[in-house]
C-alpha positions in Angstrom: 7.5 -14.2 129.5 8.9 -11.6 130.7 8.6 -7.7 130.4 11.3 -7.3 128.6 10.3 -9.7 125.9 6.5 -8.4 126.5 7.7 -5.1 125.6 9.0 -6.3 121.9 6.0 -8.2 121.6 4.5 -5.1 122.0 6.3 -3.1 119.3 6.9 -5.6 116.8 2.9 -5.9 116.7 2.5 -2.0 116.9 5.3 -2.1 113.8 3.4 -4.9 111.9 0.0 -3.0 112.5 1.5 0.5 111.1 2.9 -1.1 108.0 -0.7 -3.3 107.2 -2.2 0.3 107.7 0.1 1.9 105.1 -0.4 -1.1 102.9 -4.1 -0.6 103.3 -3.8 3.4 102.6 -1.4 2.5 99.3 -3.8 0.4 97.5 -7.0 2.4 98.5 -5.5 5.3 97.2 -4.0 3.3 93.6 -7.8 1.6 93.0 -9.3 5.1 93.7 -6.8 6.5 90.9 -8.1 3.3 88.9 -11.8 4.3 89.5 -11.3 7.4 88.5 -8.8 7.4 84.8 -11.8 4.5 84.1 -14.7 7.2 84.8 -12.8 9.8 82.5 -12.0 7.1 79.5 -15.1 5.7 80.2 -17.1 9.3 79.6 -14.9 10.0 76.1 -12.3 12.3 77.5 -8.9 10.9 78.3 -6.8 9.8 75.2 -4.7 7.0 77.1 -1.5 7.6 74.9 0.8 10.1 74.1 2.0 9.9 70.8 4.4 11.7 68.9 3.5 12.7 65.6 5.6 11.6 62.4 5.0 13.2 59.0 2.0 13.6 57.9 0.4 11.6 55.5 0.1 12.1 51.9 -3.7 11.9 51.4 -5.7 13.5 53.1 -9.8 14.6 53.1 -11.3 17.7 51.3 -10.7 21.0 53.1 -8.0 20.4 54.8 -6.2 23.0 57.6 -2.7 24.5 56.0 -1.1 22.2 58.9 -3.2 19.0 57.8 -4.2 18.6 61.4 -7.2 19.1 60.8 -10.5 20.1 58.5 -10.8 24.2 57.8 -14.8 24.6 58.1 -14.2 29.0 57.4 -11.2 31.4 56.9 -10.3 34.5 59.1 -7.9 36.5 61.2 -8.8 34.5 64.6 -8.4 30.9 64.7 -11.0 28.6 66.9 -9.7 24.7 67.5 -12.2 22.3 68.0 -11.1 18.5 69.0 -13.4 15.9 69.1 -14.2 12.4 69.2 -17.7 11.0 67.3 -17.9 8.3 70.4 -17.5 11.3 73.1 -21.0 12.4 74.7 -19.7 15.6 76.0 -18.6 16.3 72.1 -22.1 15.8 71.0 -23.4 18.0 73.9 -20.3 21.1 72.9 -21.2 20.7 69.2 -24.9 21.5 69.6 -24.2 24.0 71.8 -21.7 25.7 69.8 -23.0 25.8 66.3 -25.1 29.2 66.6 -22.2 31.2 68.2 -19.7 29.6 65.4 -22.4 30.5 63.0 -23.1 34.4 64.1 -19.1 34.1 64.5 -18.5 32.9 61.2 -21.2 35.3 59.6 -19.0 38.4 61.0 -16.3 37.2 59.5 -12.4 37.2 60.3 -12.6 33.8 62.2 -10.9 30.1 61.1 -12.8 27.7 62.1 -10.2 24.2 62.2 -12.4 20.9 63.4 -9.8 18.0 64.6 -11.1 14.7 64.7 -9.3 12.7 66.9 -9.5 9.1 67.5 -9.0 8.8 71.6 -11.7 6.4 72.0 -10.8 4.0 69.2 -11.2 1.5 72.1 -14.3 2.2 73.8 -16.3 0.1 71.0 -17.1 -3.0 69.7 -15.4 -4.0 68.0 -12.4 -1.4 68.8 -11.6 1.5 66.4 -15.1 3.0 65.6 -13.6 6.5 66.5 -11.1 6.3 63.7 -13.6 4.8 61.1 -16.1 7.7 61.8 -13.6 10.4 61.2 -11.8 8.9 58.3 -14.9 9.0 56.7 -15.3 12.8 56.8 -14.7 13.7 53.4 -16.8 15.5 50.3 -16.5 18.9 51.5 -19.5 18.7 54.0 -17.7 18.3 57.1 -19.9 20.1 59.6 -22.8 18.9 57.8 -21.8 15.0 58.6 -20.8 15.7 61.9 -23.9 16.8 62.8 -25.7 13.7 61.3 -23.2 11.5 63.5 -23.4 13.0 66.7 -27.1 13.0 66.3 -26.6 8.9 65.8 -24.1 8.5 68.1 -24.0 5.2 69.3 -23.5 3.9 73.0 -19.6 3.2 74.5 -18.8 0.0 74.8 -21.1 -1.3 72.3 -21.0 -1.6 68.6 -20.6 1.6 66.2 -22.4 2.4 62.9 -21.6 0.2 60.1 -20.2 1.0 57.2 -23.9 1.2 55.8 -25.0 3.5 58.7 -22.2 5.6 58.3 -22.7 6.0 54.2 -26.6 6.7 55.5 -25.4 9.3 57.9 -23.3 11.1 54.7 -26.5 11.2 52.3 -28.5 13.0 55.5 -25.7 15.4 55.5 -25.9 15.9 51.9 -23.6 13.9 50.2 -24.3 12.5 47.6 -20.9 11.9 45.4 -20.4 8.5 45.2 -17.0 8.6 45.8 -18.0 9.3 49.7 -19.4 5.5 50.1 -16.3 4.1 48.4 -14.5 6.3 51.1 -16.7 5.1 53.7 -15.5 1.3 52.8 -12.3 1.9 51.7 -11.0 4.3 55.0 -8.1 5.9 52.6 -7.9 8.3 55.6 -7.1 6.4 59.1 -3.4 7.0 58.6 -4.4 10.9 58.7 -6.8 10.1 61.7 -3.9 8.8 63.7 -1.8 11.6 62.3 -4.6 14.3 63.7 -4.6 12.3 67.8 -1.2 12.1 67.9 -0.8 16.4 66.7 -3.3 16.8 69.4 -1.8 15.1 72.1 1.5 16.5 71.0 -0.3 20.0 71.7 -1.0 18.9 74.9 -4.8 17.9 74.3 -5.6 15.3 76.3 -9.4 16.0 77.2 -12.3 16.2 74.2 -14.1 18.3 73.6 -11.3 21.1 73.8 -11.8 24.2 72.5 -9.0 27.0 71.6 -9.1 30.3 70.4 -5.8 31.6 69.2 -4.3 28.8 70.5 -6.0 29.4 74.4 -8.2 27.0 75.9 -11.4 27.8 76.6 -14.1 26.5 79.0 -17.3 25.7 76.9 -18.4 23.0 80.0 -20.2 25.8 81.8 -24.0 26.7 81.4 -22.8 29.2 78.3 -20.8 27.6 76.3 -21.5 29.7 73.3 -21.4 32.9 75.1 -18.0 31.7 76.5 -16.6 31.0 72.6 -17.6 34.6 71.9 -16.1 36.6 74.9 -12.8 34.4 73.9 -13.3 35.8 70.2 -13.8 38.9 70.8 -10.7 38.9 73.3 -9.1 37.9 70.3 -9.5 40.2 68.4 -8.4 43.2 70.5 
């Protein structure tokens, strides 16, 4: 062989070498990106679509928001947006957290209190779509009340929800007792206005639950405060 053909030998492996590196960079860096959306869906805060909302539908549950995107819990000069999902552990954490700062809030008055139930994990269950059954269930004028009971049965990711029995259960714990709420328990008259409450969130740019907002700001209730944080935003507010 001789050095002239040694010498593009040479290169042509030196080429092929750079190019299996690049390859090698390239898909470590797309299965990382993988890794990673899977952690976030996986942990109940990533809706995977972006939908945009049509009209909204014609029936709807008790108490419902002027907008219809969601459930008014109080009335008052300073709105507060709460999104979450029942299959969303960090939801559960936020809404414990929360409910004495919303209360002392809420006993001040002059603050709107607007919970959106959105269905982003419809399908981290099984069978899918637990998400939306939870939340089209939330009728009878006790809202907070049954989302309390439901976050404090919340069951696993990935595994089955509460049945339609557990679910009717959880709304007698919360006080209901109409029996209208177990015929909309089995019925689910309200998925169409579940859907219609993801896709207005995502249209507003919500992609994360829990999200909280204060006169339409987002603010950070993942710290060690989270109550303290919903306040200071308030009282902001209010200025």
């Amino acid at each position: 062989m001789t050095s002239t053909q040694t010498t593009d030998a040479t290169v042509r492996e030196m080429v092929h070498r750079r190019h299996r590196r690049r390859r090698t960079v390239v898909v470590s860096l797309v299965a990382a990106l993988v890794v990673v959306a899977a952690a976030l869906v996986g942990a109940g805060l990533v809706r995977a679509n972006n939908t945009a909302p049509g009209k909204a539908p014609s029936r709807v549950p008790a108490g419902i928001a002027a907008d219809k995107s969601g459930v008014a819990a109080s009335t008052g000069a300073v709105r507060v947006d709460v999104y979450l999902d029942y299959l969303c552990p960090e939801c559960r954490r936020t809404e414990r957290a929360l409910t004495t700062a919303l209360d002392d809030l809420r006993s001040h008055g002059g603050v709107s209190v607007v919970y959106h139930p959105v269905a982003f994990l419809d399908g981290r269950s099984e069978p899918a779509g637990y998400s939306t059954q939870a939340a089209s269930a939330a009728d009878a004028g006790r809202f907070e009340q049954y989302s309390t009971v439901l976050f404090s049965k919340q069951p696993a990711e990935q595994g089955p929800g509460l049945s339609e029995a557990q679910l009717i259960a959880a709304g007698r714990d919360a006080g209901i007792t109409a029996a209208s709420f177990a015929r909309c328990v089995e019925d689910a008259p309200y998925r169409p206005w579940v859907r219609y409450v993801s896709d207005i969130a995502a249209s507003r740019k919500v992609a994360l639950t829990p999200t909280v907002m204060v006169a339409g700001r987002r603010v950070d209730v993942t710290g060690s405060d989270p109550g303290g944080a919903l306040t200071r935003a308030v009282t902001e507010a209010r200025r």
